[in-house]
Wavefront OBJ file of the C-alpha trace (Angstrom):
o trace
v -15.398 3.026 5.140
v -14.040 3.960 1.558
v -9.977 3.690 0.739
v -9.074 5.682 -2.170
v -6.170 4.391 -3.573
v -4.048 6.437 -6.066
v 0.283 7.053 -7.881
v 0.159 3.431 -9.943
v 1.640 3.938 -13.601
v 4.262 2.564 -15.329
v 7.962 2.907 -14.691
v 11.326 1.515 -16.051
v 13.129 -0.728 -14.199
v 14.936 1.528 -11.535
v 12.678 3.802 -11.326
v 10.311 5.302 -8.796
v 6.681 5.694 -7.662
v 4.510 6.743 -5.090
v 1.564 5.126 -3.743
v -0.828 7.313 -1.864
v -4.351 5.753 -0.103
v -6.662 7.551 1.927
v -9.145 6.138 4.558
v -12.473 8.389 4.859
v -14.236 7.219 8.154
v -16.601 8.445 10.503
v -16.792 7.777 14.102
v -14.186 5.232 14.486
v -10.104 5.188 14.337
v -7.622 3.632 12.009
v -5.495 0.711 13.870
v -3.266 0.076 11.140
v -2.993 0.295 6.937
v -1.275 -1.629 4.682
v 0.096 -2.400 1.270
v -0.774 -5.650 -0.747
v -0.406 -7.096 -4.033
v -0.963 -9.146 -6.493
v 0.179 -9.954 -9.613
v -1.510 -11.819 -12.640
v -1.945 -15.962 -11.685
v -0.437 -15.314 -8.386
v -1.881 -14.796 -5.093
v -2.310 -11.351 -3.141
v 0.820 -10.721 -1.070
v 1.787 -8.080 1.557
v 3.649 -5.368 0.636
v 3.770 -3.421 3.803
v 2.114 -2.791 7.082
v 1.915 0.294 9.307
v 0.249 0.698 12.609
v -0.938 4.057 14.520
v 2.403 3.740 16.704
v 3.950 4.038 12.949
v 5.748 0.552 13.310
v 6.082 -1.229 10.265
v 6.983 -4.217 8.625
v 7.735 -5.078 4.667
v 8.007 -8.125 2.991
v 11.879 -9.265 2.413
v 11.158 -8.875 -1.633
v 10.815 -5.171 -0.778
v 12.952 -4.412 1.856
v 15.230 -1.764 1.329
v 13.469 -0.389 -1.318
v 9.898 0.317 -0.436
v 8.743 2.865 2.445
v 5.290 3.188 3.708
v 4.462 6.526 6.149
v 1.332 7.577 7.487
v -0.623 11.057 8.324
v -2.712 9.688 11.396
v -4.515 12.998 11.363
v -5.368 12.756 7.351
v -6.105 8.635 7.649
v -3.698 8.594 4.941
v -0.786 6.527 3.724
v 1.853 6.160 1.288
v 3.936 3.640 -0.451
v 7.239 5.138 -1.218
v 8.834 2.444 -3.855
v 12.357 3.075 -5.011
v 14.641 0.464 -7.492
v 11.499 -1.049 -8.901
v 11.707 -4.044 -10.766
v 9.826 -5.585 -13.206
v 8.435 -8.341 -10.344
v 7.069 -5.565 -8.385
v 4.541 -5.131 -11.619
v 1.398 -5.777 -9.762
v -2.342 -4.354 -8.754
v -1.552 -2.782 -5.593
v -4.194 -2.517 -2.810
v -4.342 -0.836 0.296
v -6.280 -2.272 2.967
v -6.953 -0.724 6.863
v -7.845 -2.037 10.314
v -9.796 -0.147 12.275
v -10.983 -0.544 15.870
v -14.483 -2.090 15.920
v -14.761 -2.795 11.939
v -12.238 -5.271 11.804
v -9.598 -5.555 9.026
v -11.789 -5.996 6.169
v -11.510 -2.698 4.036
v -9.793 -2.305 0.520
v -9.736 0.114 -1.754
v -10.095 -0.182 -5.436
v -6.308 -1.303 -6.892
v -3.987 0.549 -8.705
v -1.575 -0.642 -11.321
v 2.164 -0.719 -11.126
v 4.045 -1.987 -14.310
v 8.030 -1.698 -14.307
v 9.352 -2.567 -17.928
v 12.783 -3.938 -18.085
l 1 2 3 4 5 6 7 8 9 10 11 12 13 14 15 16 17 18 19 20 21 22 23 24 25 26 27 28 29 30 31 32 33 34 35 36 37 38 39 40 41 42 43 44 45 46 47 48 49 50 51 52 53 54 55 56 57 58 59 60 61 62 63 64 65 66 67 68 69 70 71 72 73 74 75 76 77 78 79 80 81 82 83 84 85 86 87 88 89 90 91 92 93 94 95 96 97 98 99 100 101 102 103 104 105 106 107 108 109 110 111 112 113 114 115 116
């Protein structure tokens, strides 16, 4: 399983971004993918969650303001994130589930810095 995670940069405050991550697999489906976080000293934090019924869930810090969506067919996701703020300046990871494998797959990080 490899998650290519790409879209970090850096933004002013109010600005916009878009996170994309893809999932190549083989033989086995994608239960759900997610967002995470995590800023310098602090610990990784969810961002966002999306399952193959394309329910979701976001942390209250981003609700509002963030929107993940999925491609089932592509294994792909992305991390809409509107009205950034400098707190959302973070390492963003994306991370998937998938049935059999368990929920232990990241891809590499990508940075998000929103000056003020």
């Amino acid at each position: 399983v490899q998650l290519q995670a790409s879209g970090g940069g850096l933004v002013q405050a109010g600005g916009s971004l878009r996170l994309s991550c893809a999932a190549s697999i083989s033989g086995f489906s994608v239960k759900s993918m997610a967002w995470y976080r995590q800023a310098p000293n602090k610990e990784r934090e969810l961002v966002a969650t999306i399952n193959d019924n394309a329910a979701t869930h976001y942390a209250d810090s981003v609700q509002g303001r963030f929107t993940i969506s999925r491609d089932n067919t592509k294994n792909t996701i992305w991390l809409q994130m509107n009205s950034l703020q400098p707190e959302d300046t973070a390492v963003y990871y994306c991370n998937a589930e998938i049935y059999g494998l368990g929920n232990n797959h990241w891809g590499q990080g990508t940075q998000v810095t929103v000056s003020s």
